[in-house]
C-alpha positions as CSV (number, residue, x, y, z in Angstrom):
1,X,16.5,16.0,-17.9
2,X,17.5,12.4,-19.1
3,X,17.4,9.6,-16.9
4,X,21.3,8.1,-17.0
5,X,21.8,5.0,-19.4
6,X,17.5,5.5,-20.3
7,X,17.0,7.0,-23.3
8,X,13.4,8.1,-22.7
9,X,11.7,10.6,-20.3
10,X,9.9,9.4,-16.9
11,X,6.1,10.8,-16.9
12,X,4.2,11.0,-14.4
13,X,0.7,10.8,-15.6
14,X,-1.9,13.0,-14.3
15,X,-5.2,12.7,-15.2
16,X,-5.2,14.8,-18.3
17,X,-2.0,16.7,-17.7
18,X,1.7,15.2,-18.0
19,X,4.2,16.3,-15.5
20,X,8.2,15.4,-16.2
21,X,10.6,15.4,-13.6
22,X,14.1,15.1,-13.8
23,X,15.4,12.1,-12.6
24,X,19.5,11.6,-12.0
25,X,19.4,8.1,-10.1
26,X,21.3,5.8,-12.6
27,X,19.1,2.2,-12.7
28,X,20.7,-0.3,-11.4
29,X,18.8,-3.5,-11.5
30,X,18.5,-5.6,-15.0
31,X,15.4,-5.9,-17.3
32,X,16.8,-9.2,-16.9
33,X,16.4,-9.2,-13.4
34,X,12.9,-7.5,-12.5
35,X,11.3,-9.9,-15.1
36,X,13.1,-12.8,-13.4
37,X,11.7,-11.9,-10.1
38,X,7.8,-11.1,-11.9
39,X,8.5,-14.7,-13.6
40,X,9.0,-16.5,-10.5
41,X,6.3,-14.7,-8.7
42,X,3.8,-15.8,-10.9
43,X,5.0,-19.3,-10.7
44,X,4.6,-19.1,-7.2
45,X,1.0,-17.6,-6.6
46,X,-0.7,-20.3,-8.6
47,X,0.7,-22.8,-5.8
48,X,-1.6,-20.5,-3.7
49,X,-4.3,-20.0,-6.8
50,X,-4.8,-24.5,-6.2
51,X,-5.0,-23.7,-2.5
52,X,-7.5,-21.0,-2.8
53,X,-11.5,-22.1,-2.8
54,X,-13.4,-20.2,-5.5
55,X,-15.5,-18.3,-3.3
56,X,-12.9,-17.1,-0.4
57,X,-9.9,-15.0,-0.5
58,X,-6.1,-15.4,0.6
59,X,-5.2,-13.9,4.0
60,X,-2.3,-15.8,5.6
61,X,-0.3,-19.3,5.6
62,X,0.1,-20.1,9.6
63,X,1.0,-23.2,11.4
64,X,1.0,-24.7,8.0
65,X,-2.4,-24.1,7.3
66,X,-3.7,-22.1,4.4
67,X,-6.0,-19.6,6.0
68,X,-8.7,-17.8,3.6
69,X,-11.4,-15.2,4.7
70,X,-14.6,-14.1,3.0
71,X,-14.8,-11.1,0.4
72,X,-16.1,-8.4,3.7
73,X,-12.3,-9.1,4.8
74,X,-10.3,-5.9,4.5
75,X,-7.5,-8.0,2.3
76,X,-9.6,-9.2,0.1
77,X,-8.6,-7.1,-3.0
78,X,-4.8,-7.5,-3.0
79,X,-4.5,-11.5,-4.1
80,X,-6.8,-10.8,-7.4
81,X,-4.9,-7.1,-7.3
82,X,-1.5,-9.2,-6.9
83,X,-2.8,-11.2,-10.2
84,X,-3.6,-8.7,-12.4
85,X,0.1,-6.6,-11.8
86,X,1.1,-10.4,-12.2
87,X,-0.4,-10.9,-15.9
88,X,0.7,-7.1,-16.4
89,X,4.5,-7.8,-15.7
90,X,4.2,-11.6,-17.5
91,X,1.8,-11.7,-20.1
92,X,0.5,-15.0,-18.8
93,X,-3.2,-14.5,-19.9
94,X,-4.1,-17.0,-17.2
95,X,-3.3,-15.0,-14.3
96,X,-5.9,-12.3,-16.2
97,X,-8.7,-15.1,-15.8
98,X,-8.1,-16.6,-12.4
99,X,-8.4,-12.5,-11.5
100,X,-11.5,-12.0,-13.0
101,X,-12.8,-15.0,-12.0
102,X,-11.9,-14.0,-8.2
103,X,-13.7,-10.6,-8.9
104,X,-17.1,-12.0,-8.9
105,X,-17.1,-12.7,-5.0
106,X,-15.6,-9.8,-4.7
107,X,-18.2,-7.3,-6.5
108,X,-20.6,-7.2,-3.8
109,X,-18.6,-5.4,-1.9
110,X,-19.4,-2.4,-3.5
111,X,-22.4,-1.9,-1.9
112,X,-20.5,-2.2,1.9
113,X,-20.5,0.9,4.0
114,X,-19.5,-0.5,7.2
115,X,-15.6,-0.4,6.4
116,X,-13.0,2.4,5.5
117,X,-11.2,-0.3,3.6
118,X,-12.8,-0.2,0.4
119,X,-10.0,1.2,-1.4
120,X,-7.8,-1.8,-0.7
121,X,-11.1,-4.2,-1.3
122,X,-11.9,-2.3,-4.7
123,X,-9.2,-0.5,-6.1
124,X,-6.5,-2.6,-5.7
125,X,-8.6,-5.2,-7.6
126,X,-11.6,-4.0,-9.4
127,X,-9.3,-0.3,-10.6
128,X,-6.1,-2.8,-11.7
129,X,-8.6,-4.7,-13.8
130,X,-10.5,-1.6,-15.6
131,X,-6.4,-0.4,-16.4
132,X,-5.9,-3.6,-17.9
133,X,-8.3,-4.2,-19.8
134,X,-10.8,-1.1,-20.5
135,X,-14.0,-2.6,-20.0
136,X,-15.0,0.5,-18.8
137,X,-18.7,-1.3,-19.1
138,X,-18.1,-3.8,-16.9
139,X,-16.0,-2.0,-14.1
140,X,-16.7,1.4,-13.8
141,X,-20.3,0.9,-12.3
142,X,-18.0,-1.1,-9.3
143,X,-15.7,1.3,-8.9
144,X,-18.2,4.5,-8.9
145,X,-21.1,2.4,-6.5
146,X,-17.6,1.2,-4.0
147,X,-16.3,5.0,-4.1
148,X,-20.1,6.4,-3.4
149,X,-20.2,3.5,-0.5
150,X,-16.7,4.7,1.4
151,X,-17.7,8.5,0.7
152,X,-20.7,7.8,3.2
153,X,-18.6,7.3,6.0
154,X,-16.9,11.0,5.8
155,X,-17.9,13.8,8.0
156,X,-18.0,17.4,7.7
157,X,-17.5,17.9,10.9
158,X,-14.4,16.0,11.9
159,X,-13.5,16.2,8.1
160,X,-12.2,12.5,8.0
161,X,-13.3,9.2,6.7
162,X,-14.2,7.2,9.7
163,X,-12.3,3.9,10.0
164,X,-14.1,1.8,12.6
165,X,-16.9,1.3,13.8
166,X,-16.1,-0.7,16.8
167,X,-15.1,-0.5,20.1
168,X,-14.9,2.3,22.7
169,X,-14.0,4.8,20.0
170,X,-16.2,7.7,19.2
171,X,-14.8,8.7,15.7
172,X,-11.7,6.7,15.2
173,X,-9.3,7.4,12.5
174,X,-6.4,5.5,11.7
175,X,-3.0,6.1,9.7
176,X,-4.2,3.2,7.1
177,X,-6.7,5.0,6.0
178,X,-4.6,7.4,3.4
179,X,-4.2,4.3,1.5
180,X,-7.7,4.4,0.5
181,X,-8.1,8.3,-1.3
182,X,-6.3,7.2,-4.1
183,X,-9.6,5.2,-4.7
184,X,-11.5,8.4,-4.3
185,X,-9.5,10.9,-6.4
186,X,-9.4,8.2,-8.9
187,X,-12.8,7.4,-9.6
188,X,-13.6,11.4,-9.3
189,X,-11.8,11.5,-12.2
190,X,-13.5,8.7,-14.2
191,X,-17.1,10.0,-13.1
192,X,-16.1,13.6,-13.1
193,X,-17.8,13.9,-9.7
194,X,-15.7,16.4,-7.8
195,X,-16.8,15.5,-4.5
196,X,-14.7,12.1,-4.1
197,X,-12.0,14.3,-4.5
198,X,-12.7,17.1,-2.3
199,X,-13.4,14.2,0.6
200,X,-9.7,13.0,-0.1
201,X,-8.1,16.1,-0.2
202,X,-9.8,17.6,3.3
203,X,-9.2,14.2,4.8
204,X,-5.6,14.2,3.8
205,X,-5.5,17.9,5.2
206,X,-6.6,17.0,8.5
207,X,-4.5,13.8,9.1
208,X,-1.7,15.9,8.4
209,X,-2.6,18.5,10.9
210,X,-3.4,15.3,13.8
211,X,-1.8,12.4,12.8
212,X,1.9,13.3,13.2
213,X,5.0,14.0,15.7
214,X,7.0,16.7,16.0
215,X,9.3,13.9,13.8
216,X,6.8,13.1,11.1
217,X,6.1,9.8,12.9
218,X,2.7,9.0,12.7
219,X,0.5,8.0,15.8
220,X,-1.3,4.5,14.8
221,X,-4.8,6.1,16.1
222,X,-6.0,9.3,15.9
223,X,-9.7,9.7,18.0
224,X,-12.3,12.8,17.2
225,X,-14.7,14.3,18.8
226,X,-17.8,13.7,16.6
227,X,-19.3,16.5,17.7
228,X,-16.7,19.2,17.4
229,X,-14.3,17.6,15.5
230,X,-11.5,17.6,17.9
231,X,-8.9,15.5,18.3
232,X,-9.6,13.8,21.6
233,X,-7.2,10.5,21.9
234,X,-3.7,9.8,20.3
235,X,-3.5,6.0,20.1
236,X,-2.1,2.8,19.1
237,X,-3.9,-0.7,18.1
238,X,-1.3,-2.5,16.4
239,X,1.8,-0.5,17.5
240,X,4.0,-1.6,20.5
241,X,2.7,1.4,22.5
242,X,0.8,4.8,22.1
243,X,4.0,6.7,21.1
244,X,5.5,4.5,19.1
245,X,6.2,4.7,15.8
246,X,4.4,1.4,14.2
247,X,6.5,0.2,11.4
248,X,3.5,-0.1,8.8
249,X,1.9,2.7,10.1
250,X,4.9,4.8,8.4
251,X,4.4,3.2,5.6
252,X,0.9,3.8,4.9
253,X,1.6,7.2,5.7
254,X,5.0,7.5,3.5
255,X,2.7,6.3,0.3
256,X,-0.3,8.0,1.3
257,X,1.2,11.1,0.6
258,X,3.4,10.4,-1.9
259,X,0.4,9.5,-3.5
260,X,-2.3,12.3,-3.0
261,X,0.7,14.9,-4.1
262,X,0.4,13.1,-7.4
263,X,-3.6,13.2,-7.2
264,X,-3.3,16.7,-6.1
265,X,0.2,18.8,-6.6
266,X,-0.5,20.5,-3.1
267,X,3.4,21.1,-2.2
268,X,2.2,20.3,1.6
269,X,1.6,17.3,0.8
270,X,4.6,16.6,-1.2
271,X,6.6,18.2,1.6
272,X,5.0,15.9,4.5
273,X,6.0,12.6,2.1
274,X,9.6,13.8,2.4
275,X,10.0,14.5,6.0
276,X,8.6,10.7,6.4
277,X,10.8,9.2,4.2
278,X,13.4,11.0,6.4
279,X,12.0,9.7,9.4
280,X,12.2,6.0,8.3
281,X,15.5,5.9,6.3
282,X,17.7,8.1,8.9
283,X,16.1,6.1,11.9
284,X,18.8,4.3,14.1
285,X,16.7,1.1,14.3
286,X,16.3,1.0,11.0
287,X,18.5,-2.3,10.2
288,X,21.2,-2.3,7.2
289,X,19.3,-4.3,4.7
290,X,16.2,-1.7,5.7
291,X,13.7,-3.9,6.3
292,X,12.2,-2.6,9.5
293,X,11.4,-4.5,12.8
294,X,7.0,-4.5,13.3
295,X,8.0,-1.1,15.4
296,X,10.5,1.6,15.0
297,X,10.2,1.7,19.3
298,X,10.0,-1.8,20.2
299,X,13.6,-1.1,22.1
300,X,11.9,1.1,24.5
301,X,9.2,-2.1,25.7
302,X,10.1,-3.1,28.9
303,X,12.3,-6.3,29.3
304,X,9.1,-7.7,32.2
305,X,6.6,-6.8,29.2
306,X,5.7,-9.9,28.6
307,X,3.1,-8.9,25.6
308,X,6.2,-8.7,23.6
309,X,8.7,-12.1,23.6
310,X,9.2,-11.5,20.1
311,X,9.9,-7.6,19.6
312,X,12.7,-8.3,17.4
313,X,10.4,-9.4,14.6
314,X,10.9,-8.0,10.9
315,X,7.6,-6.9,8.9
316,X,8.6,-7.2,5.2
317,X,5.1,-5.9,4.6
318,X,6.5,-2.4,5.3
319,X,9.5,-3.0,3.6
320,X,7.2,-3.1,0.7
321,X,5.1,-0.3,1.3
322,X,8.3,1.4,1.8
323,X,9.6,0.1,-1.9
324,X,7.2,1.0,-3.9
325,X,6.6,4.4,-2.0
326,X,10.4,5.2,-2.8
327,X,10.1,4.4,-6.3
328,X,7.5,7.0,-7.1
329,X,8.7,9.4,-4.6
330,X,12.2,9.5,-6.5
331,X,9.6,11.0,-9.3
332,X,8.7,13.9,-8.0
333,X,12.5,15.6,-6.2
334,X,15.4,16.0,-8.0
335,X,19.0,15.9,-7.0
336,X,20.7,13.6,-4.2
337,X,16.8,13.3,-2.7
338,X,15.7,11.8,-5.8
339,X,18.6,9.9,-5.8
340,X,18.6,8.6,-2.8
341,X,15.0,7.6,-2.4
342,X,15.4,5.5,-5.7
343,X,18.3,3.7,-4.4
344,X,17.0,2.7,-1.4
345,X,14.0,1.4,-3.0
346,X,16.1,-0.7,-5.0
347,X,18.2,-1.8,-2.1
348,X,15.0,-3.1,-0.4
349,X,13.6,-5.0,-4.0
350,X,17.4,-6.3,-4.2
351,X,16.5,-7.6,-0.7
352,X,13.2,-8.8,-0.6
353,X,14.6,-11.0,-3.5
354,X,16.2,-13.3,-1.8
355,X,16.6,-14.9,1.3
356,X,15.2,-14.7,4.2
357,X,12.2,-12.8,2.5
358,X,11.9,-14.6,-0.8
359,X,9.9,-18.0,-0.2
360,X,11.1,-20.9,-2.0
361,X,8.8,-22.1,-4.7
362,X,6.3,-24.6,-3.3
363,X,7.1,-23.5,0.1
364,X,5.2,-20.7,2.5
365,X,1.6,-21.6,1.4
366,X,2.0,-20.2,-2.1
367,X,3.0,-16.9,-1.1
368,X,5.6,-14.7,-2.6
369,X,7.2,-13.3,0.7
370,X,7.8,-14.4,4.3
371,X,8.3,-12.9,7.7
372,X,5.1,-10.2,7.9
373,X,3.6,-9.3,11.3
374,X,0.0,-8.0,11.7
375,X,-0.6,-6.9,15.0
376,X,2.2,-8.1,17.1
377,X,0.4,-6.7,20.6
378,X,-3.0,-8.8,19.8
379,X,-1.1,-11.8,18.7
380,X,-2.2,-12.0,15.0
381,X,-0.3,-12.9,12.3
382,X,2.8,-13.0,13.4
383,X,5.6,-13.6,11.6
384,X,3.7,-14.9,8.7
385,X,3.0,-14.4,4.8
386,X,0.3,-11.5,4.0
387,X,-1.6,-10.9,1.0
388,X,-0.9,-7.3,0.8
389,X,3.0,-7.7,1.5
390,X,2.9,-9.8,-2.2
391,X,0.9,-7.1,-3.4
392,X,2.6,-4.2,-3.2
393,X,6.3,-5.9,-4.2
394,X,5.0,-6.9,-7.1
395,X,3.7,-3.1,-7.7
396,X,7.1,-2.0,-7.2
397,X,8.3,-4.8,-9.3
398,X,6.1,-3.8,-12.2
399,X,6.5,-0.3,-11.4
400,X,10.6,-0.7,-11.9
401,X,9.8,-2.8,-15.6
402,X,7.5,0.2,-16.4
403,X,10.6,2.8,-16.2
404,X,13.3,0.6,-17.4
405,X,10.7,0.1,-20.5
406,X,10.3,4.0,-21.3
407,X,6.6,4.1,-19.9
408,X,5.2,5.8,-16.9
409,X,5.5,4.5,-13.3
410,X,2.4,5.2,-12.2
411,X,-0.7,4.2,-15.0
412,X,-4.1,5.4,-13.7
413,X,-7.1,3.9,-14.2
414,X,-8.5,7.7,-15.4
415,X,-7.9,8.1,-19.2
């Protein structure tokens, strides 16, 4: 149970508990190379941190504009989030204080129960900074008001987290949303509040039960009943159609439950991670260097579809969902599966390396990585930098340095 050429075991930290798997994928990226990468990732966020106005928050570089939003934005969290994995994989102390600095504007959003999104707005910021740096003082009253603040938006009765409150909807529930129980679970740890964690773990249950194809793909949008409970629409909102399988959408998905079978050890979950990862990496359209066009479908859009002149677009924001998903995955199966989903992760952080995906320094507004699409069918973002494509390639960066230093991939902010 030793990892190959690693002299140390590969924990995956639990709350109180301590769970080693064995792991038989043999490392094949450098010290010297992660830290190169983390080096020249820092370099080239504080090209965005001069860009960036103290009170707003990165979102996008388009037409050669910088474009920033207010701290309500859903992205708000991953550029002070992106920091502080930053000044975990450098050192540089200043990265720490432009963070904490950004976290400020941020903290009001803890009181904002009009959005599911508060796991990206709080965790990936406000739970990265309380890891760092134990101020359990100053962080924990953020974390447990944010986590009280999404929890109002479950209901017992469709047993999800509602995602929007707009539009025609009348209780809509999208894919994304997995990303955010790792927020609840979390802080029901810290607080010892069992409830966040009951909330995640029925709202994980039921997306499983709606959300997913006969082939693990995952529908975009999944529409209840708010009276019964019933799953009454099967949609898409950034996806190229209703039954297409929305290249992000997998890869919330993929990490979502990767994710909650750490939080939780239910072997459904586990089991439901796998058969996604399957999905994406044995997909025909999945190109060689596996970063995935915006939709796993977009071959079946009509050539007249005129919504779509640029189907053949690339979202490297996936590709890094998918990265840092495959990392911890490898964690927790053994054998050629482990093995395989820890190579391919490194495949896509060998990729996202370099060109076309790596900026050059100076160039693409600051940010780390190019070619991202938002929502290709309402002509947003498209093919631009995102915030949260940075942020969660420099969590698999830092994630990588963890094992190849002896220490566990995934820290929690739960002691």
């Amino acid at each position: 149970m030793k990892l190959k050429q690693l002299p140390v075991l590969l924990l995956a930290v639990l709350g109180t508990s301590t769970v080693v798997q064995a792991q038989t994928a043999k490392p094949n990226l450098s010290k010297e190379f992660i830290q190169q990468q983390l080096d020249a990732a820092a370099k080239q966020i504080k090209v965005l941190a001069n860009e960036t106005p103290t009170e707003k928050f990165p979102k996008t570089f388009e037409n050669g504009k910088e474009v920033f939003s207010s701290s309500s934005w859903w992205c708000s969290g991953f550029y002070p989030g992106t920091l502080l994995y930053l000044y975990e994989g450098t050192k540089d102390e200043g990265l720490l204080k432009k963070a904490t600095e950004k976290l400020t504007y941020l903290e009001k959003e803890k009181n904002n129960k009009g959005t599911h999104d508060l796991g990206f707005m709080l965790f990936c910021s406000f739970g990265n900074a309380l890891r760092l740096t134990g101020d359990t003082q100053k962080y924990e009253p953020v974390l447990s008001t944010g986590a009280n603040s999404l929890a109002s938006r479950y209901s017992p009765i469709t047993k999800t987290i509602r995602s929007w409150d707009h539009g025609s909807w009348q209780y809509p529930v999208i894919i994304d949303n997995m990303m955010n129980l790792e927020f609840l679970t979390q802080v029901s740890k810290m607080t010892g509040d069992k409830k966040f964690y009951d909330i995640a773990v029925s709202h994980a249950e039921t997306t499983l039960k709606n959300h997913f194809r006969k082939d693990y793909s995952s529908y975009h949008v999944i529409d209840y009943d708010k009276n019964t409970g019933k799953a009454i629409g099967k949609k898409t909102h950034q996806g190229a159609f209703d039954e297409s399988a929305w290249s992000r959408g997998q890869g919330w998905a993929l990490y979502g439950y990767t994710m909650m079978y750490r939080e939780t050890k239910k072997k459904e979950f586990l089991k439901q991670a796998q058969q996604i990862a399957k999905y994406i990496l044995s997909n025909p359209n999945l190109p060689a260097d596996l970063v995935p066009y915006w939709d796993f479908d977009k071959d079946k859009i009509a050539k007249s579809d005129k919504m779509y002149p640029n189907k053949d677009l690339r979202d490297v924001s996936a590709a890094a969902l998918y990265a840092s998903a495959l990392l911890e995955l490898s964690q927790y199966t053994k054998g050629s599966e482990s093995v395989k989903y820890f190579d391919k992760a490194e495949t896509l952080l060998k990729n996202l390396s370099k060109a076309p995906y790596l900026a050059p320094y100076g160039q693409n507004g600051g940010y780390i990585l190019q070619h991202s699409v938002g929502a290709l069918p309402l002509n947003s973002e498209i093919d631009v930098p995102l915030t949260y494509a940075d942020y969660y390639y420099v969590e698999a960066l830092v994630r990588y340095q963890r094992l190849l230093s002896g220490e566990p991939m995934i820290k929690e902010i739960a002691k």
